[in-house]
C-alpha positions in Angstrom: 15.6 123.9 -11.1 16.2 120.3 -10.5 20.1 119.2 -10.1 20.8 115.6 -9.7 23.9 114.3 -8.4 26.1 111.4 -9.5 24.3 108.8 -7.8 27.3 107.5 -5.5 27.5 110.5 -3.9 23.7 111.0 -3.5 23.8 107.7 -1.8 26.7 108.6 0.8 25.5 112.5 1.0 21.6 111.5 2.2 23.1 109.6 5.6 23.7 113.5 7.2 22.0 115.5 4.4 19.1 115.7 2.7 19.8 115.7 -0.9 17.8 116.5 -4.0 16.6 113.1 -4.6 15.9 112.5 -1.3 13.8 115.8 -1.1 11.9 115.5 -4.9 10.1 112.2 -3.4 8.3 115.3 -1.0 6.6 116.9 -4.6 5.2 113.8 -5.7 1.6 113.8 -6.6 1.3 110.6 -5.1 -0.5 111.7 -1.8 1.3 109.0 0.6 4.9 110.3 -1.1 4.0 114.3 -0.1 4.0 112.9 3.1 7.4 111.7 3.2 11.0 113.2 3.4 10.3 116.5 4.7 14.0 117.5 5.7 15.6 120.8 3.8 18.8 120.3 5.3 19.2 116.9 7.5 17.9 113.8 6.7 17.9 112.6 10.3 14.9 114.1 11.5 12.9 111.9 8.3 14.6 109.4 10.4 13.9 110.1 13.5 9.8 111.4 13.1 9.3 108.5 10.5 8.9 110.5 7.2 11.9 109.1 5.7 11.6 107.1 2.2 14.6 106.0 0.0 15.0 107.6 -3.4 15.5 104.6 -5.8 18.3 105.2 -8.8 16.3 106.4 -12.0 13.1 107.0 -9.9 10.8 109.2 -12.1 8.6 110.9 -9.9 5.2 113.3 -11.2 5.6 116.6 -9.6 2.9 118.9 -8.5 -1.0 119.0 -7.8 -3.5 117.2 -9.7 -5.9 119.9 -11.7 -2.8 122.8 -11.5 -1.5 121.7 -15.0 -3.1 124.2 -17.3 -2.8 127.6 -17.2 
């Protein structure tokens, strides 16, 4: 399921938390993305270890693995 949050509050929420936007930019496909923004609960430690990317507003980001698309 992916839930999005009025962006405002996304903004102000990622500080402590991670938030779903925060956390989606982890799924990319893009290989140097999946490498970034590993926090499930605090955003800090992205902070802290150097993982941490910002979300940008209306960011479309391509979800899974290369080749997994068919059945």
């Amino acid at each position: 399921m992916d839930v999005s949050l009025p962006w405002p509050l996304e903004r102000a929420l990622r500080v402590v938390l991670a938030t779903p936007a925060m956390h989606r930019v982890h799924h990319s496909r893009e290989l140097p993305e999946t490498d970034r923004n590993y926090s499930n609960i605090f955003s800090f430690w992205d902070r802290l270890f150097g993982t941490y990317r910002v979300p940008f507003q209306g960011e479309r980001i391509a979800f899974g693995l290369d080749g997994c698309d068919a059945p």
